[in-house]
C-alpha positions in Angstrom: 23.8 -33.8 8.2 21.1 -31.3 10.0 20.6 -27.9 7.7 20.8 -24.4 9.6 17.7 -22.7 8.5 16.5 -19.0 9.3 13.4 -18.4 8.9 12.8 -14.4 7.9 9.1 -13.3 9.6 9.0 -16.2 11.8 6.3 -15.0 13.7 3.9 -14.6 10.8 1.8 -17.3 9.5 4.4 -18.9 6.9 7.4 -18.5 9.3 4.8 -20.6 12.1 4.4 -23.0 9.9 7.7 -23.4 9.0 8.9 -23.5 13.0 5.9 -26.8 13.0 7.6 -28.1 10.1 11.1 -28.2 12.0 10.1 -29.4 14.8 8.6 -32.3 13.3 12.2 -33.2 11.7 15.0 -32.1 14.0 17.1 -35.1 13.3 17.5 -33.2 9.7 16.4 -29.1 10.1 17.5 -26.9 13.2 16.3 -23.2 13.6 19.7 -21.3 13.3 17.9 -17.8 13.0 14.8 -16.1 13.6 13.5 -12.9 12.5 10.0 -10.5 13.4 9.4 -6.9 13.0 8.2 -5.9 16.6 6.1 -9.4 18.1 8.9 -9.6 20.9 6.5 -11.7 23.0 5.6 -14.4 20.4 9.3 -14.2 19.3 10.5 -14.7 23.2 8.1 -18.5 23.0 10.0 -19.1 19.7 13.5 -18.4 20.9 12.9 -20.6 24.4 11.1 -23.4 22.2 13.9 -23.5 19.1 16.9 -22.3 20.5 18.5 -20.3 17.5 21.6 -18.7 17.7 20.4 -15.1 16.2 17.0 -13.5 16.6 16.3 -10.2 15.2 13.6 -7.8 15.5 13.5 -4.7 13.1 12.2 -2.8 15.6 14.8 -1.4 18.3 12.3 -1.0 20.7 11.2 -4.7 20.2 14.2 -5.4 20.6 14.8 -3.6 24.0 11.5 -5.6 25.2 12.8 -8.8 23.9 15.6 -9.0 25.7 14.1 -8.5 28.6 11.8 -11.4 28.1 14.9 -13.7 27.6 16.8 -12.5 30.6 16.8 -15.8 32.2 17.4 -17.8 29.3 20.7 -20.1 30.2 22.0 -19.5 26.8 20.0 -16.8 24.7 20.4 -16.1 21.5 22.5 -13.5 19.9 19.6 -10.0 20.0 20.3 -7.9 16.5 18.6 -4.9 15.0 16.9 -3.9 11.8 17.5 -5.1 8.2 21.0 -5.2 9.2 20.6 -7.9 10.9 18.0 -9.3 8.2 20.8 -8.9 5.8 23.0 -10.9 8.6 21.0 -14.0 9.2 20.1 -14.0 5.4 24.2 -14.9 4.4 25.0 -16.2 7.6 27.1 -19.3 7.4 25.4 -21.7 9.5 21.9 -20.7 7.2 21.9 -23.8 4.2 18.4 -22.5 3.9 16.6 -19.2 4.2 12.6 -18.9 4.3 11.7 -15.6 2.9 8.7 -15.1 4.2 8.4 -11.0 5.3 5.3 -9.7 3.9 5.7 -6.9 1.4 9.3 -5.2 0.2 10.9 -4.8 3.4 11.7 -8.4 2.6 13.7 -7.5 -0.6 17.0 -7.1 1.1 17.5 -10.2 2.9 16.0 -12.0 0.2 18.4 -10.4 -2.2 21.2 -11.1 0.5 20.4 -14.6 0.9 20.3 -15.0 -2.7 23.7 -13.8 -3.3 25.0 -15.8 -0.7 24.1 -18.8 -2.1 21.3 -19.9 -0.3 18.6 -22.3 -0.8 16.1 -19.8 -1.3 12.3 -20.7 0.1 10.2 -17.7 -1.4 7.2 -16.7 0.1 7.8 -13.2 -0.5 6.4 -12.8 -3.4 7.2 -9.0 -3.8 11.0 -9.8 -3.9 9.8 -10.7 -7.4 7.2 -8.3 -8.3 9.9 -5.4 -6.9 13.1 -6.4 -8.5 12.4 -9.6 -10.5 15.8 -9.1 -13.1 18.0 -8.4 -9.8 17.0 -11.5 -7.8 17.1 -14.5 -10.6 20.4 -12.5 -11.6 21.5 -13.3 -8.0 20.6 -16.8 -8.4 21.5 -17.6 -11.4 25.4 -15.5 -10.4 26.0 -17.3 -6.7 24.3 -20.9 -8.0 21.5 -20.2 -5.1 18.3 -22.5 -5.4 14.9 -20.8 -5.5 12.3 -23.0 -4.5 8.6 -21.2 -4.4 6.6 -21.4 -1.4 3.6 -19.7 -2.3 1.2 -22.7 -2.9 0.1 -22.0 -6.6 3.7 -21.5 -7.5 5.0 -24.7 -5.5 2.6 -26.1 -7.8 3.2 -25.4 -11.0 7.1 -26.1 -10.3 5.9 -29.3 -9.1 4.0 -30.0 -12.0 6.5 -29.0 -14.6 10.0 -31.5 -15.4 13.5 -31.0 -13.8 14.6 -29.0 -16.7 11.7 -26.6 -17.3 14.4 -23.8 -17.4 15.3 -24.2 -20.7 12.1 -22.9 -21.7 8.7 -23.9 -21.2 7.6 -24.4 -24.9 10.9 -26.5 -25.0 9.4 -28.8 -22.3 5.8 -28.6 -24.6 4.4 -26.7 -22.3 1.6 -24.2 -23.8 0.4 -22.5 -20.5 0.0 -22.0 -16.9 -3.5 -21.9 -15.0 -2.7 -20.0 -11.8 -5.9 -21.3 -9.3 -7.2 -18.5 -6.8 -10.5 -19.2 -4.3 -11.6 -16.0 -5.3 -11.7 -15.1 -1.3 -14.6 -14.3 0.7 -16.5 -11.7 -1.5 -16.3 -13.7 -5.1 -20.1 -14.0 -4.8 -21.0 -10.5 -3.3 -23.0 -8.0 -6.0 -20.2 -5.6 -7.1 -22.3 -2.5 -5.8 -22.5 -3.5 -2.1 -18.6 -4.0 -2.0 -17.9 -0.1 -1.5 -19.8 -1.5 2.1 -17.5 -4.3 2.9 -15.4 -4.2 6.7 -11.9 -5.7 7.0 -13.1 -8.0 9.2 -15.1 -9.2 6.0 -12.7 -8.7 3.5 -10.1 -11.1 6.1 -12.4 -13.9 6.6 -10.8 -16.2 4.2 -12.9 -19.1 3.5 -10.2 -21.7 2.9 -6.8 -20.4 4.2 -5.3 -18.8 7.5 -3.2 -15.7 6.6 -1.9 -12.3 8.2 -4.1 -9.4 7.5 -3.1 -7.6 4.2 -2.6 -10.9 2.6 -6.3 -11.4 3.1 -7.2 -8.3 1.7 -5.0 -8.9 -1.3 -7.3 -12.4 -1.4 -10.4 -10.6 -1.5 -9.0 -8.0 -3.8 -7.8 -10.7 -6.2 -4.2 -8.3 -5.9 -2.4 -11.5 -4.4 -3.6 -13.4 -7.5 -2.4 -10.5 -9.7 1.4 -10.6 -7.7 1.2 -14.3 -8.7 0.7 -13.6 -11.9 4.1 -11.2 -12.6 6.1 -13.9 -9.9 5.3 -17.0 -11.8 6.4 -14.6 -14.9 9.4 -14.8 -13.9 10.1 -18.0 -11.5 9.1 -20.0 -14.7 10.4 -17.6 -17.5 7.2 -16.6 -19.5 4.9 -13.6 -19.9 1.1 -12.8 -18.8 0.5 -14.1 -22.5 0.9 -17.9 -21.2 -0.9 -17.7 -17.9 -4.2 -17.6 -17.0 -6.0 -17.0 -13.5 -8.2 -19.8 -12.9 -11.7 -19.4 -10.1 -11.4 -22.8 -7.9 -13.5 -22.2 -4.8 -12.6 -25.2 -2.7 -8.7 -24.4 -3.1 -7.6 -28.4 -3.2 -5.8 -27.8 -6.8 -3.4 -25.6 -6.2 -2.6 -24.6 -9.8 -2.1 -27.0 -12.9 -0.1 -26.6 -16.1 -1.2 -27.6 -19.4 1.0 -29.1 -22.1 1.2 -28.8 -25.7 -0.1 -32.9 -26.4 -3.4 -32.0 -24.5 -2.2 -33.2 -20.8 -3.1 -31.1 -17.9 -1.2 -32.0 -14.9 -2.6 -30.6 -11.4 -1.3 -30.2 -7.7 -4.3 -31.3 -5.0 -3.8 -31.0 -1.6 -5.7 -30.0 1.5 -5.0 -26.0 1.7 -2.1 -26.3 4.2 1.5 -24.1 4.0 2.7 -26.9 5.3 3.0 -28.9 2.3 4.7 -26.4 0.2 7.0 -26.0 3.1 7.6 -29.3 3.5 8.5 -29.6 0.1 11.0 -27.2 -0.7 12.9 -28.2 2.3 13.0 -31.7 1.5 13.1 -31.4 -2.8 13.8 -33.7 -4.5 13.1 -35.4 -1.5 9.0 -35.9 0.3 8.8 -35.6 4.0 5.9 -35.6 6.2 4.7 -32.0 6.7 1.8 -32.9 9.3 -1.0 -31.9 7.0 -3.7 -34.8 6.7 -4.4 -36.2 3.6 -6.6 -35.2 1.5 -10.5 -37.0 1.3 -11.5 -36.4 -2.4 -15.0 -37.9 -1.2 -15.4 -35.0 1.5 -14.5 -32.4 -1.0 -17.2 -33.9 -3.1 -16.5 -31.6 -6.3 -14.2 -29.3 -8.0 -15.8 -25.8 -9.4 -14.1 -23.6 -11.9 -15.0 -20.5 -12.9 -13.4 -17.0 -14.8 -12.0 -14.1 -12.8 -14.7 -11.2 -13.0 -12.5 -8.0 -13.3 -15.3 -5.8 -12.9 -15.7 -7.3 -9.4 -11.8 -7.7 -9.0 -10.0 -4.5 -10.7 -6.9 -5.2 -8.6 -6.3 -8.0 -11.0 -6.5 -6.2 -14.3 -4.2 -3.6 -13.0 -1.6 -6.4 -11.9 -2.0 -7.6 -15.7 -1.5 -4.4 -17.0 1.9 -3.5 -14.7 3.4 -7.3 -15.6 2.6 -6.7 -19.6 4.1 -2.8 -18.8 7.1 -3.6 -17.0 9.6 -1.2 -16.4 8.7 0.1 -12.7 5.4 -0.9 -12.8 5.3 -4.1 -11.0 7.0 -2.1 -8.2 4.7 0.8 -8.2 2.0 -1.5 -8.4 3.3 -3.3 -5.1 3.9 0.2 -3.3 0.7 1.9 -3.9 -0.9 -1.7 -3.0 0.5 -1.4 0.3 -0.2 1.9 1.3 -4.0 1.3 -0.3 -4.7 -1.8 2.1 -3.2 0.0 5.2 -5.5 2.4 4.9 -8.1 0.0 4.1 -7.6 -1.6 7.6 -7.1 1.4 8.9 -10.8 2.3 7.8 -9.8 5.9 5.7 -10.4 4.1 2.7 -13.1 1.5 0.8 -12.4 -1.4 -0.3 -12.9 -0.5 -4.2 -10.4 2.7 -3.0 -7.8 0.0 -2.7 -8.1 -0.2 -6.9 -8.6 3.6 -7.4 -5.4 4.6 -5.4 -2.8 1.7 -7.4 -4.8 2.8 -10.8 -3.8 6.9 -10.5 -0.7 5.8 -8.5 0.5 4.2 -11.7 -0.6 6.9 -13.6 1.0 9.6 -11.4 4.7 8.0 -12.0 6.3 8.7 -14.9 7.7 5.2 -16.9 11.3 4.4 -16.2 13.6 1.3 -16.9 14.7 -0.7 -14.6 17.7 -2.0 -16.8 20.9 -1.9 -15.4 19.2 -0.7 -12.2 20.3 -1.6 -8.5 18.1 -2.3 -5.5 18.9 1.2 -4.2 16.9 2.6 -7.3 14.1 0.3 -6.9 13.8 0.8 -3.5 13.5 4.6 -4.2 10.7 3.8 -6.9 9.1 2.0 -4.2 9.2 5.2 -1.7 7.8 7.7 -4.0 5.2 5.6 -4.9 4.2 4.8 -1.3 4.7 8.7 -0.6 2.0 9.0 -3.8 -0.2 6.7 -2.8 -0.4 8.1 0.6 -1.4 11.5 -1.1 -4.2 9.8 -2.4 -5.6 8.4 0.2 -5.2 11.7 2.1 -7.6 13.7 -0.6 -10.5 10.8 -0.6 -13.5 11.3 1.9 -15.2 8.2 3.2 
């Protein structure tokens, strides 16, 4: 039977890779929904190559423009609007699978809604987690949804850990995680010329392909730190039993040690593909397109500690996760707003640390027990509306 799958953010670079994957199987996956903020021209190819039956673009003026570009389609797709329609195409019933893959919290929604509806679950939207961690395994574990991690470190681990790794991970004799990061393109740059650094330096990753502020988050280390509170909860442990591991070449994608002394890795040419590829066949293997990987050409395998003098972004990720409360949210929000204006060039790249620090000093602490997504969401706004303050009082 072919599975329905919308892909949320298709025309970013985990919903792309998705589409290849699809194509590649169509006797078994078909494109159902699509969904993009405001790229109505590279959402027009998708629609004319894939056919789904829903596109959305958050954007109403996208929107306007994208159905103009599929005028003379024979049989266009169905045209919604904002998270609405995110919310739509999440619970739709032809979806079997959703990709989460919108960067940042305006992907909490249709994650959430997807979630609740059942879904398998492909998370690449990492701040689903890091925003309202308790409310979406709380939707999962309610509606019997699968969650399956994309992100590659997390794809990983759950591949490296056994089927029943939910009972608890020192029931399975596991003693800890080692979450692998490439350290990005400024691991080896002296901390005092960083304050110099251009984001067309801090996005030229040396091993993977990825949108803009996921780059930045790479060379801040931040994405390693939103790993860290997401594999906190897709696995059920605490900061205490993971540690953020230095692998330059990115070809072990994280590893998980256990209690008799075995370490058990993931290798694999750095390629969304494969994770892709893997949560939409488990516990089945498909091909993914991504060419095998030639331990001879990679030659070695180096390892090496996280400086957090160098990566501050990180330490302040371990600080929200050990925290809690709204912290992992506030810590998300203020990130945000801090890499905008990073790429916007108003801010340094070591004023991407200094706004999240006094953001999450500026908040008071609240619980998040008992809490809905309209209160989270509402943490995430006056953080943002904080963080933006910040950045409006610091002179380049």
């Amino acid at each position: 039977m072919v599975k329905g799958v919308t892909v949320l953010g298709s025309t970013g670079s985990v919903g792309v890779s998705t589409l290849d994957v699809l194509a590649r199987h169509v006797d078994r996956f078909r494109a159902v929904a699509l969904t993009a903020h405001r790229d109505a021209e590279r959402m027009a190819e998708q629609c004319r190559l894939h056919c789904p039956d829903v596109a959305v673009m958050v954007d109403p003026d996208a929107a306007t423009r994208l159905r103009g570009l599929l005028a003379d389609m024979p049989k266009r797709p169905e045209i919604l609007v904002g998270v609405e329609g995110l919310e739509q195409v999440a619970a739709m019933p032809g979806a079997d699978y959703v990709m989460a893959a919108i960067v940042g919290a305006a992907g909490l929604r249709p994650t959430l809604a997807a979630a609740r509806a059942g879904k398998r679950v492909m998370l690449a939207n990492k701040e689903s987690l890091v925003v309202a961690g308790a409310l979406l395994m709380q939707a999962v574990a309610e509606s019997g949804a699968e969650l399956l991690p994309i992100d590659s470190e997390h794809n990983a681990i759950f591949q490296c850990l056994p089927p029943n790794f939910s009972t608890g991970l020192a029931a399975v004799g596991v003693e800890r995680i080692l979450l692998t990061a490439s350290g990005g393109p400024l691991r080896d740059w002296p901390v005092e010329r960083l304050a110099a650094v251009t984001p067309e330096q801090a996005c030229a990753h040396p091993t993977w392909v990825m949108g803009r502020k996921i780059s930045v988050d790479s060379a801040t280390m931040m994405n390693k730190g939103l790993e860290v509170i997401e594999a906190c909860w897709l696995f059920g442990t605490d900061t205490d039993h993971i540690q953020v591991v230095v692998h330059p070449q990115s070809v072990i994608h994280s590893l998980v040690q256990y209690q008799d002394g075995s370490v058990l890795a993931q290798l694999g040419n750095p390629d969304m593909r494969t994770p892709i590829a893997h949560a939409l066949a488990w516990p089945e293997r498909l091909a993914s397109g991504v060419a095998p990987l030639d331990l001879f050409a990679v030659g070695r395998l180096d390892f090496q500690a996280p400086d957090l003098l160098r990566f501050p972004c990180l330490a302040l990720a371990f600080q929200a996760a050990r925290h809690g409360g709204i912290a992992p949210a506030v810590l998300n929000a203020a990130n945000e707003i801090a890499v905008a204006a990073f790429l916007d060039r108003r801010i340094d790249l070591p004023g991407i640390a200094a706004v999240v620090g006094a953001t999450l000093d500026a908040l008071p602490d609240e619980t998040v027990e008992g809490q809905g997504v309209d209160f989270l969401l509402d943490v995430d706004r006056r953080a943002r509306e904080c963080a933006e303050q910040l950045v409006r009082t610091r002179v380049i």
